[in-house]
VEXDRENPA-691532 format. One line per 4 residues: number of its first residue (from 1); their letters; for each residue x, y, z of N, C-alpha, C. Coordinates in steps of 0.2 Angstrom, whole numbers, always signed. Example, Ala and Ser with C-alpha at 12.3 -4.5 7.8 and 13.67 -1.06 7.14 Angstrom:
1 = AS = +66/-28/+39/+62/-22/+39/+66/-16/+39  +64/-11/+35/+68/-5/+36/+64/+0/+39
This chain:
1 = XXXX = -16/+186/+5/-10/+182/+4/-9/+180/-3  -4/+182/-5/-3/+180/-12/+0/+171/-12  -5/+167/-15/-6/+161/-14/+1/+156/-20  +1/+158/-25/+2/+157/-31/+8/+156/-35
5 = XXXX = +15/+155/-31/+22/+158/-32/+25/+150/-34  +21/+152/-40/+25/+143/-45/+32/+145/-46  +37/+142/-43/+42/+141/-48/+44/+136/-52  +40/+130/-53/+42/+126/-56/+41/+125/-63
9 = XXXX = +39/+131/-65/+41/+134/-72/+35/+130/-78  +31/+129/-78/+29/+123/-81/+26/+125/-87  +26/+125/-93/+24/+127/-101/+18/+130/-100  +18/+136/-104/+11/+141/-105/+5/+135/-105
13 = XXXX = +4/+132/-109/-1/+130/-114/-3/+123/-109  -10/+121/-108/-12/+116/-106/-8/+108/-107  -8/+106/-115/-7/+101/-116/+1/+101/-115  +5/+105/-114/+12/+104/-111/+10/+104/-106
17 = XXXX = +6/+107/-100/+6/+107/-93/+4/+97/-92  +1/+96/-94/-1/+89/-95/+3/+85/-96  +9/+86/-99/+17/+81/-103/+18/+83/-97  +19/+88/-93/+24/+87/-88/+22/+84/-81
21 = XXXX = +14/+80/-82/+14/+77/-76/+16/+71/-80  +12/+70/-87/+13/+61/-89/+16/+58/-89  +24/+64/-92/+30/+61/-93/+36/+62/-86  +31/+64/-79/+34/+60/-72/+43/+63/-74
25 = XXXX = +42/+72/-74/+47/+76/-76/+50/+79/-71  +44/+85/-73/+46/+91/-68/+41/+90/-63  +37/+84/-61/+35/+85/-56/+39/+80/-51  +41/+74/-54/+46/+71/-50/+51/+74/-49
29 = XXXX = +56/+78/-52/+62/+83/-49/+59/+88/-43  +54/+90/-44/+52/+95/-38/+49/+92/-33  +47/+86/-34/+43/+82/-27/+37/+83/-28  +33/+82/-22/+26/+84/-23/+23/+89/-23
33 = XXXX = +18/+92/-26/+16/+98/-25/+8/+98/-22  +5/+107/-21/-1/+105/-18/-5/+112/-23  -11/+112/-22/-18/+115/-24/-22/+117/-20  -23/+122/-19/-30/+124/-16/-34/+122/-20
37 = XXXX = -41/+121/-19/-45/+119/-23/-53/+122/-23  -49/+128/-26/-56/+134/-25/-62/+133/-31  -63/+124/-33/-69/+123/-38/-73/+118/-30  -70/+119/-22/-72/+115/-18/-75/+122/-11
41 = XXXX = -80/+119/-7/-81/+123/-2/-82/+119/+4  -84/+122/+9/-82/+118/+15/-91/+120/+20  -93/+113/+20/-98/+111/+25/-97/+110/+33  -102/+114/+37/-102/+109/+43/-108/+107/+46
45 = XXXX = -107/+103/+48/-113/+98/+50/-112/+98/+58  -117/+99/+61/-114/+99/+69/-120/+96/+75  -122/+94/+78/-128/+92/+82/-130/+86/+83  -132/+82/+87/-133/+76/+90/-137/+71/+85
49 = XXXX = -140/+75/+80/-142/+69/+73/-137/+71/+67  -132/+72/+69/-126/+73/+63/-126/+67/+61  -124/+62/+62/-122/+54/+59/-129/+50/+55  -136/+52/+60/-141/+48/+58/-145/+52/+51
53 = XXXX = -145/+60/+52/-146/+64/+46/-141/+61/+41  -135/+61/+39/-129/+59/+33/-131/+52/+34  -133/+46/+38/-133/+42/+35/-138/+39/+32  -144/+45/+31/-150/+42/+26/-152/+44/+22
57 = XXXX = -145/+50/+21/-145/+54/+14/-140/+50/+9  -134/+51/+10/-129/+48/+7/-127/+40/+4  -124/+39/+0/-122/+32/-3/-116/+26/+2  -114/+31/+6/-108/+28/+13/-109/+27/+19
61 = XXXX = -106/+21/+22/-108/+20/+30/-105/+28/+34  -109/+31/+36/-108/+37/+40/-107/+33/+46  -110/+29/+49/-111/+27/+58/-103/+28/+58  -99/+27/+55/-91/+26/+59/-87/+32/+60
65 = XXXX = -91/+37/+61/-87/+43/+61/-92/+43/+71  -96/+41/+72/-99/+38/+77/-96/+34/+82  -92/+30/+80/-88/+24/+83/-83/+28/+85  -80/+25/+92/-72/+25/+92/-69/+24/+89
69 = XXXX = -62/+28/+89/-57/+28/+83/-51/+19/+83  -53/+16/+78/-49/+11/+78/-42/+10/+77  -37/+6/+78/-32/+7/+75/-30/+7/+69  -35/+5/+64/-34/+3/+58/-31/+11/+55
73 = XXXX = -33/+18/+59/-34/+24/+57/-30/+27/+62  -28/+26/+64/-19/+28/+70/-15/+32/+67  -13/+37/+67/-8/+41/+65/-4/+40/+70  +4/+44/+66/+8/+46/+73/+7/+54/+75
77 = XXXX = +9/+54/+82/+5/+59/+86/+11/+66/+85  +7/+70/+85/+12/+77/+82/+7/+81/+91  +10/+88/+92/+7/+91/+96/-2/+94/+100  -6/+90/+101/-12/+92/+104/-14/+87/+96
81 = XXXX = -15/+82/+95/-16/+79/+89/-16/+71/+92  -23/+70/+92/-25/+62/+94/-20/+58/+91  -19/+50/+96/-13/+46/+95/-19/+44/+86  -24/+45/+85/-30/+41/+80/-34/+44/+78
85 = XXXX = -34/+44/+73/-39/+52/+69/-43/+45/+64  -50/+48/+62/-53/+44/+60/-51/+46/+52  -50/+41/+47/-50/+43/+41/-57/+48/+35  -54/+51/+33/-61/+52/+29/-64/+50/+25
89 = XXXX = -70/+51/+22/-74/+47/+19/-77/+50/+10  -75/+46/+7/-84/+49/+1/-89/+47/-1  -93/+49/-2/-99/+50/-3/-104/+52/-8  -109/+51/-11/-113/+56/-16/-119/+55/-11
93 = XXXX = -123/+61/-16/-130/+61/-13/-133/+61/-21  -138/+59/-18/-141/+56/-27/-151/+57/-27  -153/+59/-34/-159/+58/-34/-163/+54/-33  -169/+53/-27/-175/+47/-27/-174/+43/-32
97 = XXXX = -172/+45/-38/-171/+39/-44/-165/+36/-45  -159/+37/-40/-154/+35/-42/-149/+37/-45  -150/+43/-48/-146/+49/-50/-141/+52/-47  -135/+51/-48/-130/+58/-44/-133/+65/-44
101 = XXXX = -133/+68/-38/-134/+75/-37/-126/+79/-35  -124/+78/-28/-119/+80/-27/-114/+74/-22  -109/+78/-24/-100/+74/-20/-101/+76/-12  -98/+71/-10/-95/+75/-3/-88/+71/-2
105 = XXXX = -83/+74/+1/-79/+72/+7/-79/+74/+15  -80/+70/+18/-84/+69/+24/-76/+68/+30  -74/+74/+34/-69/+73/+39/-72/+75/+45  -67/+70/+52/-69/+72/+58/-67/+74/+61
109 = XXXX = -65/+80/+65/-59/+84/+69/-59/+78/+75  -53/+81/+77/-53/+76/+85/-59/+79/+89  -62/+75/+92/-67/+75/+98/-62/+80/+105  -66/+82/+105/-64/+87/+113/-61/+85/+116
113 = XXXX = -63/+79/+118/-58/+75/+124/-52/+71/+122  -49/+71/+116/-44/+68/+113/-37/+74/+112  -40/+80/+114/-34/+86/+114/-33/+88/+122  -28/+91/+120/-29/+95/+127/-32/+102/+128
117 = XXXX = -33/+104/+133/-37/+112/+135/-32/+115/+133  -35/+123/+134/-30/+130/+131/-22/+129/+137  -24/+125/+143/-18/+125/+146/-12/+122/+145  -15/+116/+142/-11/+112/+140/-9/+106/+145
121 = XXXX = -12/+106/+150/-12/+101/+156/-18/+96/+155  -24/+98/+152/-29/+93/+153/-32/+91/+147  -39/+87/+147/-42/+85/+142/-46/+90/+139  -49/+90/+133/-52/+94/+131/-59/+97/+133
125 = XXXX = -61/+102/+134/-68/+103/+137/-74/+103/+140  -77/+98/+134/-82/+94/+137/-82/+87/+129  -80/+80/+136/-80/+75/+130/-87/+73/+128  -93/+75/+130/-102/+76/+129/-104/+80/+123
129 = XXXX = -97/+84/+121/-100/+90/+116/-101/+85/+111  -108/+88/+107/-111/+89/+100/-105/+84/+94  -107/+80/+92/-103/+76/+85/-103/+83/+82  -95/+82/+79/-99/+88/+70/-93/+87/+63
133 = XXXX = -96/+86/+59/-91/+85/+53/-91/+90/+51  -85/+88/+45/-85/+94/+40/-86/+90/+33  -88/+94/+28/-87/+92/+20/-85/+95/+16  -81/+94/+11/-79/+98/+4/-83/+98/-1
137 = XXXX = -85/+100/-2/-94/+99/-8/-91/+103/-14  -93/+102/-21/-94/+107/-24/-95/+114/-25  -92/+120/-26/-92/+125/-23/-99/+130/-31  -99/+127/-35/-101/+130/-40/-109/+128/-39
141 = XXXX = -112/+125/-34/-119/+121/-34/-119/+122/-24  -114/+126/-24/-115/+127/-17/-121/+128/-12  -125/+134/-16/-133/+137/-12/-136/+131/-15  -136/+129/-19/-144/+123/-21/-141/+117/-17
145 = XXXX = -136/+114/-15/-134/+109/-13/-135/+112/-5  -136/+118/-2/-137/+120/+4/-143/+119/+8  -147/+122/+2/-153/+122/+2/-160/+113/+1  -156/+111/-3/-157/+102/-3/-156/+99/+2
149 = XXXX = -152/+100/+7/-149/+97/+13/-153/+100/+20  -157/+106/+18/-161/+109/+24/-169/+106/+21  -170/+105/+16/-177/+104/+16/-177/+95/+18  -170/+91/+17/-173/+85/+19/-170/+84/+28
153 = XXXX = -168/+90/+31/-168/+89/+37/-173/+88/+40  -178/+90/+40/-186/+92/+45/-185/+93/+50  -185/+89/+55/-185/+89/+63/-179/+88/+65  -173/+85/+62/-168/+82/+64/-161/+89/+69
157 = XXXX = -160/+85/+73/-156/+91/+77/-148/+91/+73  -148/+95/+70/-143/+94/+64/-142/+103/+61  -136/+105/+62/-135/+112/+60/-132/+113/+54  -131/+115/+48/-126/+114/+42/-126/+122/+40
161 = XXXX = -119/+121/+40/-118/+130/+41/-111/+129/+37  -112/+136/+31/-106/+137/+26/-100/+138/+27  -95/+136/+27/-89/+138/+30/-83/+140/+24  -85/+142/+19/-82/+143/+16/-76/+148/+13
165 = XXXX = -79/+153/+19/-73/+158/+19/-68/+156/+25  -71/+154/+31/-65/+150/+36/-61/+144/+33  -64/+141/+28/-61/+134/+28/-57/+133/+21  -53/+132/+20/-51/+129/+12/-50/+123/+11
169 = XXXX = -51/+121/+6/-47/+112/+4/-43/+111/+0  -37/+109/+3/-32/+107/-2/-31/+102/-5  -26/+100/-11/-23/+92/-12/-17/+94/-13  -13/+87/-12/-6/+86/-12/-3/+79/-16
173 = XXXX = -2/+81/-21/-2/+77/-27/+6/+76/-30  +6/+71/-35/+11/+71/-39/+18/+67/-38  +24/+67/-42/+28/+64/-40/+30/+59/-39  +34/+55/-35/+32/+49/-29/+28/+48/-24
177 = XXXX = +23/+55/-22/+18/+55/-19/+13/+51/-18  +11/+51/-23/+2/+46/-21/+4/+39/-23  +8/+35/-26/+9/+30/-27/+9/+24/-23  +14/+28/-17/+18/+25/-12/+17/+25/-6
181 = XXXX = +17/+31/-5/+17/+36/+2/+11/+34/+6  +12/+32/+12/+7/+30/+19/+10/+31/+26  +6/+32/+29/+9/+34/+37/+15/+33/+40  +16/+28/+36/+25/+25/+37/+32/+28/+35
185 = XXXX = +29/+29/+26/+33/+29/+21/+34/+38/+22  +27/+41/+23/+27/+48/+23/+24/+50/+30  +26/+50/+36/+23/+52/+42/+23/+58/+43  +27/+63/+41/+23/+69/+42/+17/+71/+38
189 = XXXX = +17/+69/+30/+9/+72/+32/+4/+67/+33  +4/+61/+34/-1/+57/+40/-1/+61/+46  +3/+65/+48/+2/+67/+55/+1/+74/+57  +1/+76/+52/+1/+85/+54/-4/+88/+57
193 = XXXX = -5/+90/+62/-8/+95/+63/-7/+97/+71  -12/+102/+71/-12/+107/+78/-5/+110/+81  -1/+108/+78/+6/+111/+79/+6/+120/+75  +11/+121/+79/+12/+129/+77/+12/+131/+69
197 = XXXX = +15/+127/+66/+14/+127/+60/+6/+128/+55  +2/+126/+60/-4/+125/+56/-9/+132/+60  -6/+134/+65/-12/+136/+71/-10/+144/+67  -14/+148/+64/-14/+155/+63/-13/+161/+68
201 = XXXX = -15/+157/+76/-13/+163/+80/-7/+162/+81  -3/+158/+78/+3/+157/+81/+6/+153/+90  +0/+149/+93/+1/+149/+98/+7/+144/+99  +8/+142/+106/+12/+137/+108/+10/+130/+105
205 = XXXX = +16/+129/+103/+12/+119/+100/+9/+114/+106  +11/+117/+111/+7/+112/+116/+1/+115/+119  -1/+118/+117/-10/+123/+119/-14/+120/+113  -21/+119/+115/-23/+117/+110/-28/+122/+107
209 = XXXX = -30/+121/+101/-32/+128/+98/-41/+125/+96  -45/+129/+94/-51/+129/+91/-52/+123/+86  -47/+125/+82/-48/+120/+78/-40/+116/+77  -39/+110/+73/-33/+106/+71/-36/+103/+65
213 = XXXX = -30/+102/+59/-30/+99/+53/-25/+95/+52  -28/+89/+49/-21/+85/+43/-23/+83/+38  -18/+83/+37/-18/+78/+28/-21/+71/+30  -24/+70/+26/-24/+62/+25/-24/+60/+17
217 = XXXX = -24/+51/+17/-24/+48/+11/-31/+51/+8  -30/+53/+2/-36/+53/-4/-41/+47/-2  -48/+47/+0/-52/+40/+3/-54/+38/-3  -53/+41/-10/-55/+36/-16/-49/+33/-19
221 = XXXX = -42/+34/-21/-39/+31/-23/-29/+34/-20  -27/+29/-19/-20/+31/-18/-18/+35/-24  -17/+34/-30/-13/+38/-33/-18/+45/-34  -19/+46/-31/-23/+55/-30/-19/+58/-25
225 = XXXX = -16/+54/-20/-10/+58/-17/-16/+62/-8  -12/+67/-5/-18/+68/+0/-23/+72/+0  -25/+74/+3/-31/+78/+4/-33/+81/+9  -35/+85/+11/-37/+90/+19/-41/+97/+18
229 = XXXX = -45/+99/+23/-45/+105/+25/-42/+110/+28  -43/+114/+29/-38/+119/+33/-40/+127/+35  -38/+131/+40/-39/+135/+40/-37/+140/+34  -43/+146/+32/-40/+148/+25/-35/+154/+25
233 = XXXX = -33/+156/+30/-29/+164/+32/-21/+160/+32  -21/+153/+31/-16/+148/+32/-13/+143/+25  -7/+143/+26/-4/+137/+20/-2/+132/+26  -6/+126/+22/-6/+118/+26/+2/+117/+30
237 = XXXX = +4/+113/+32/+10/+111/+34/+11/+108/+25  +19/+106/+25/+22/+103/+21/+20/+106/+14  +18/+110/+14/+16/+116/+6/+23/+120/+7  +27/+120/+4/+34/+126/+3/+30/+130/-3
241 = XXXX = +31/+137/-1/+29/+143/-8/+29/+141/-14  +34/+137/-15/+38/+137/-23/+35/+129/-27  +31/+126/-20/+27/+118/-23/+19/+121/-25  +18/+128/-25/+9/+129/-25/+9/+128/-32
245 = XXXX = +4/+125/-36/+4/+126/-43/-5/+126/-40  -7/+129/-49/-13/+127/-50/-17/+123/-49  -25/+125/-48/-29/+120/-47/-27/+116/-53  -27/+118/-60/-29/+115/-68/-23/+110/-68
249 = XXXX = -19/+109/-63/-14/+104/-66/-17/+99/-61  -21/+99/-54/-24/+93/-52/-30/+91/-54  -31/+97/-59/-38/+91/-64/-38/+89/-69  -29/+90/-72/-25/+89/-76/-24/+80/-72
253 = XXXX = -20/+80/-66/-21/+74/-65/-26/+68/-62  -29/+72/-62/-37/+66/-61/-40/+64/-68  -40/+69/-72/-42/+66/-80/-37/+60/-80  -29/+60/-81/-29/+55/-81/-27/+49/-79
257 = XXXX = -30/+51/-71/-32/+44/-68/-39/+41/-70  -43/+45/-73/-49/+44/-73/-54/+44/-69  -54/+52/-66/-57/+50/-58/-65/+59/-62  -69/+58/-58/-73/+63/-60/-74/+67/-53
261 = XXXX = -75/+74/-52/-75/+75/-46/-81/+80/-48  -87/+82/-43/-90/+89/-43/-96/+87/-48  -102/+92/-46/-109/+91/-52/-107/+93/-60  -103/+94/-58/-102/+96/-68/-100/+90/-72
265 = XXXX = -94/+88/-68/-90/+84/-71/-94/+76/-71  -98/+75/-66/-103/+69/-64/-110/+73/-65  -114/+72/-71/-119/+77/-74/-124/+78/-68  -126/+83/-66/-132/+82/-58/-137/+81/-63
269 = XXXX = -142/+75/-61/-147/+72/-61/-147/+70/-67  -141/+68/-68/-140/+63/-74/-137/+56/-75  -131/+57/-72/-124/+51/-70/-129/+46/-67  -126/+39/-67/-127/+33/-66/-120/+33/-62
273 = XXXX = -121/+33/-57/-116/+32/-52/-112/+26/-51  -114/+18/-56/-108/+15/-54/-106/+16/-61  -111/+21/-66/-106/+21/-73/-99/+26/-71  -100/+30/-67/-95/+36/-68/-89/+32/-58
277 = XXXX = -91/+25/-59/-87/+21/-54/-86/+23/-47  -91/+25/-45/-89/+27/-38/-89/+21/-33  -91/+15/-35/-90/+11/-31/-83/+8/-30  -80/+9/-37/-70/+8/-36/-68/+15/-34
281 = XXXX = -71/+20/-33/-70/+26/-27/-71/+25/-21  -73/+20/-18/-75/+20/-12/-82/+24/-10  -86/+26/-13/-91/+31/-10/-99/+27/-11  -98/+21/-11/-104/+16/-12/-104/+10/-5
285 = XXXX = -108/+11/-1/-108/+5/+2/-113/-1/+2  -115/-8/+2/-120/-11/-1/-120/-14/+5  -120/-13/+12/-121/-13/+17/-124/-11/+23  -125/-4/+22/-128/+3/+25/-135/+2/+27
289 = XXXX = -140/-3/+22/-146/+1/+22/-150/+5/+17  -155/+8/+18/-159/+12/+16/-154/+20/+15  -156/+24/+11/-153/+32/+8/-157/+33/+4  -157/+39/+0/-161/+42/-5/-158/+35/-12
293 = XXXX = -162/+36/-15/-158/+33/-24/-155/+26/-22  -156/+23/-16/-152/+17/-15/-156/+12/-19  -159/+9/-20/-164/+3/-24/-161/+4/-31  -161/+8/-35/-157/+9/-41/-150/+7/-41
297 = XXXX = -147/+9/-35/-140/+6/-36/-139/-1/-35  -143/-3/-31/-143/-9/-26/-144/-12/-34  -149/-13/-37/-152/-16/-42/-147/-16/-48  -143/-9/-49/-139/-12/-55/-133/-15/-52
301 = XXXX = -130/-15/-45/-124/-19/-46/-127/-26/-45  -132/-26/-43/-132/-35/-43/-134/-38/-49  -135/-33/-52/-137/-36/-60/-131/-36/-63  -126/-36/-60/-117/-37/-61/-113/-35/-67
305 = XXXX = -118/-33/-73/-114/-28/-80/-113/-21/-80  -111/-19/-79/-109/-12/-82/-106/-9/-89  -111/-8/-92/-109/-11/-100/-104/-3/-101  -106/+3/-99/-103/+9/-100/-101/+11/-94
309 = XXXX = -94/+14/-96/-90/+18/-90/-86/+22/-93  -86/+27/-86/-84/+35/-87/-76/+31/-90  -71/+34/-91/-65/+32/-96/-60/+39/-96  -54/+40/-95/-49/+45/-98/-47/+44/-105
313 = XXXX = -47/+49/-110/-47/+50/-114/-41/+55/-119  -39/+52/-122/-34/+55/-127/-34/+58/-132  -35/+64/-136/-36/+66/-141/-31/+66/-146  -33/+64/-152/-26/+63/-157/-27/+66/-164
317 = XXXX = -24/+69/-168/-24/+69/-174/-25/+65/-177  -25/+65/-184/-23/+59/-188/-16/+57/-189  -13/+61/-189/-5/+60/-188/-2/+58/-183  -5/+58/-176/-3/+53/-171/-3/+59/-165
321 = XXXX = -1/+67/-166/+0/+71/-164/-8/+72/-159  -4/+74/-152/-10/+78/-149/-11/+84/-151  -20/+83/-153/-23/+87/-153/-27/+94/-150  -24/+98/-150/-28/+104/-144/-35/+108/-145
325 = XXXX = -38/+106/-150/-45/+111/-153/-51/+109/-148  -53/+113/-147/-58/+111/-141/-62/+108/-142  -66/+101/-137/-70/+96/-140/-74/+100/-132  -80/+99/-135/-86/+102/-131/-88/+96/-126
329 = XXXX = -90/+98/-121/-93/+91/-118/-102/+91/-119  -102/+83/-121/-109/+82/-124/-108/+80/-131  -100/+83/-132/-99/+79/-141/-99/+72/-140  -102/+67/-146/-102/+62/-147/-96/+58/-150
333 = XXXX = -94/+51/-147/-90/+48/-147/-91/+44/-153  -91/+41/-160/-91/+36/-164/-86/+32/-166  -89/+28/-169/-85/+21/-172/-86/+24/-179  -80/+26/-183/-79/+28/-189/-82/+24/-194
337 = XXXX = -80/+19/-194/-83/+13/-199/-90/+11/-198  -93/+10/-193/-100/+7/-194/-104/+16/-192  -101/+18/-190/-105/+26/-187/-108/+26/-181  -110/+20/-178/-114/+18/-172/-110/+25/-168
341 = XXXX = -113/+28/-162/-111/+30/-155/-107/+24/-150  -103/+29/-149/-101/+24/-144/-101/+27/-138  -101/+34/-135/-103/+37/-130/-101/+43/-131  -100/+47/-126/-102/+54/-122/-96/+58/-121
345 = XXXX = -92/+63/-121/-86/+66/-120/-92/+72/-113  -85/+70/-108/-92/+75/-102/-85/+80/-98  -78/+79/-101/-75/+84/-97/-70/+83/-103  -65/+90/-106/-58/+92/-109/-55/+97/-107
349 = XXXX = -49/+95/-107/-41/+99/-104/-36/+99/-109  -36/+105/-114/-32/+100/-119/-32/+96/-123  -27/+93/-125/-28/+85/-127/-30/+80/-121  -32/+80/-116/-36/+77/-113/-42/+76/-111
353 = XXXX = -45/+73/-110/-53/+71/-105/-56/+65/-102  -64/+67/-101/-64/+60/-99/-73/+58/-103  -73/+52/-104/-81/+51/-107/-83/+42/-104  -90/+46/-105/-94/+39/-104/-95/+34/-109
357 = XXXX = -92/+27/-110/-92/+24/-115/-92/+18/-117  -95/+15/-121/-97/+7/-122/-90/+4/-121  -89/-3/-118/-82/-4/-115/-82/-11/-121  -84/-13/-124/-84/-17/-128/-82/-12/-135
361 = XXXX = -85/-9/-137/-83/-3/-144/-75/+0/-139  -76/+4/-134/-69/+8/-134/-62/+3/-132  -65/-2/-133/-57/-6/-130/-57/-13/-134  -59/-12/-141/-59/-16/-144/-53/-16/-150
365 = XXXX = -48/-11/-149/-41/-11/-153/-38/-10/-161  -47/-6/-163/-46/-5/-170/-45/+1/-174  -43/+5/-166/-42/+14/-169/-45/+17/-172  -54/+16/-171/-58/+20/-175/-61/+25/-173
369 = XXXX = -61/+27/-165/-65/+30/-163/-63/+39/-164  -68/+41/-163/-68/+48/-167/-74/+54/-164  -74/+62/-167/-78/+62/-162/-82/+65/-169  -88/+66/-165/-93/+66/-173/-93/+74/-175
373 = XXXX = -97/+75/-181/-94/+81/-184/-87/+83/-185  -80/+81/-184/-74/+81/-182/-71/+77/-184  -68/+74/-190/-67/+71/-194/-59/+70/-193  -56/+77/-192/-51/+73/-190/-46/+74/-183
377 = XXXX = -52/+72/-177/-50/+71/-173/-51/+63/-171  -46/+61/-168/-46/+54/-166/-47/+55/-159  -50/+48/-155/-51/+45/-150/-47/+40/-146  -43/+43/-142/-39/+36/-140/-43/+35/-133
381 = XXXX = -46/+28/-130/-49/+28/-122/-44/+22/-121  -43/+28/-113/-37/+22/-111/-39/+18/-103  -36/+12/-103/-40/+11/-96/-34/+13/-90  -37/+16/-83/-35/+16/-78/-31/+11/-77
385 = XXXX = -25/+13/-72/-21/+6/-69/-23/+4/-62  -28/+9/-60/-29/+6/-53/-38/+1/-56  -41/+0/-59/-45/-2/-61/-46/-10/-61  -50/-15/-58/-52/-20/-57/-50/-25/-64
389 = XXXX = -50/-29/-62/-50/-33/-71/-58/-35/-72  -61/-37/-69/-68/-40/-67/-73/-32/-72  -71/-27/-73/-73/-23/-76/-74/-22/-83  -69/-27/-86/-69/-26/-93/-71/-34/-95
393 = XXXX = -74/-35/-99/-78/-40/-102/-74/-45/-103  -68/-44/-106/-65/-48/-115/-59/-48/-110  -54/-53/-106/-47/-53/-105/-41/-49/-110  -44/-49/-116/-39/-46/-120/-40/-37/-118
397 = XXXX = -44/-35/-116/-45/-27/-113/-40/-26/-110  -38/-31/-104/-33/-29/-99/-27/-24/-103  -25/-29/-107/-17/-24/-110/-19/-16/-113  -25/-15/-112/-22/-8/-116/-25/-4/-109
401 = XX = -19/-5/-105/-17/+0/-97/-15/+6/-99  -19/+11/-96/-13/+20/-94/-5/+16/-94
């Protein structure tokens, strides 16, 4: 299937494809659009220690995927699609020391007994069957993150099988879409799935099929717009041929939100996981208990400073112009005048990126930062809008907002 049929025309060159999300142009006249997201693959986890294995590996309360479905998480009901789908979740898994290894997004299909049978007259098959999630992982660290997850199974009655060629992940981004949009504002895609629209054999909307998908909200930030799995032989509900753009303009717009996604972009076995925020990601609970790496987290958020954080980043000339020359990631970030470091460049797009970076130097409003060797490339670090005020030291930080 030919995936790919952009009409929204959007300029050759990266740093123009990035004016046309910043300056809320052409993607506001076209609406939202979507991505597959072939830098992401798809896990499943299935068997009756599904919840207790995830919840001694991971940074997030897995047990609610466990629970009955609350109201809090209610959709409106589209065809063989619970009146209440659980929301999804994120999560890292991280080194005994505390160290990022891998991402997850964690979703739960409706349970058997919340659909109807292939007749369309009863409940689903057996409401006793087997828990089982799915996850979007990383696709580039796929087999080592495979293989990670089998050796600290041991005995646990727990199956984790590749689903990668059945399954894709998309996002749904841009616009007036992620700002605003919730089950109310936008209820069709809070509600999509198992309708004819989504079922590849085409069946009747009211039989229920194997599997069923929706969109849901992005579980790390609204302005990321939705999120979902889906069968791959299929285009989601609510994607028109003419809305698919590339993955590189949705990682066009996480750079600037400032979000890190995957082991490249959060270094495996290197990140400091509330450096690169995933606690204002939602994928940290300090709640849970015991998991791999937890004592280190635990230890530095109650130590309450976070002197460096991950940051979107602006590259500039000396003349003010963006600049396009490729900065490598691992180039060093300086303070022009005293030479000190002041942090890390760990992903570029363009005139954009994102780096780890002293938040007292980068947001101190004296226009010096620079990247080393590069003399005349300039450094602009801008802060997120969705970002805490409790994060930057100095009240006067607050004003230099995306």
């Amino acid at each position: 299937m030919h995936r790919f049929k952009l009409s929204l025309r959007f300029p050759k060159s990266i740093s123009s494809s990035y004016r046309a999300i910043h300056d809320k142009t052409q993607f506001d006249n076209a609406g939202p659009v979507a991505s597959v997201l072939k830098s992401r693959a798809v896990v499943r986890f299935r068997g009756p220690d599904t919840v207790k294995f995830l919840q001694g590996l991971l940074t997030n309360d897995v047990r609610r995927f466990g629970e009955a479905v609350g109201e809090k998480t209610s959709t409106l009901p589209t065809p063989n699609l619970p009146t209440a789908s659980e929301a999804p979740m994120y999560a890292a898994l991280l080194t005994p020391q505390g160290r990022f290894l891998y991402d997850f997004f964690l979703y739960a299909p409706p349970r058997p007994d919340t659909k109807l049978d292939k007749t369309g007259s009863g409940p689903g098959p057996d409401p006793d069957e087997a828990l089982e999630l799915f996850a979007d992982v990383d696709a580039s660290v796929l087999d080592e993150l495979l293989s990670t997850l089998k050796k600290y199974r041991l005995r646990s009655k727990v199956d984790i099988e590749n689903m990668a060629e059945e399954l894709y992940c998309w996002q749904r981004f841009g616009g007036n879409l992620s700002e605003k949009s919730s089950s109310v504002e936008e209820p069709e895609a809070a509600s999509v799935g198992w309708g004819a629209g989504v079922d590849p054999a085409g069946m009747s909307a009211s039989h229920g099929g194997p599997l069923g998908w929706q969109w849901f909200k992005d579980p790390r930030l609204d302005c990321l717009g939705f999120r979902g799995i889906f069968p791959s032989n299929t285009t989601p509900p609510l994607v028109e041929a003419d809305k698919e753009t590339d993955e590189q303009n949705y990682f066009l717009w996480r750079i600037e939100n400032g979000v890190a996604e995957g082991s490249t972009e959060i270094p495996k076995g290197e990140a400091i996981p509330l450096e690169y925020n995933l606690v204002g990601l939602n994928a940290i609970s300090f709640d849970k208990g015991c998991y791999v790496g937890q004592e280190l987290v635990a230890r530095t958020h109650h130590r309450g400073v976070i002197r460096k954080r991950l940051l979107p980043l602006r590259f500039v000339k000396e003349s003010g112009e963006e600049a396009e020359q490729k900065v490598a990631p691992g180039s060093e970030v300086i303070d022009s005048v005293s030479e000190k470091k002041v942090g890390t460049i760990t992903t570029q797009l363009g005139c954009r990126g994102l780096g780890v970076l002293r938040l007292d130097e980068a947001f101190k409003g004296s226009n010096t930062l620079k990247i080393q060797g590069q003399k005349d490339m300039k450094v602009e670090a801008l802060r997120p809008h969705w970002w805490p005020a409790e994060w930057l030291q100095e009240p006067q930080h607050q004003s230099a907002a995306v």
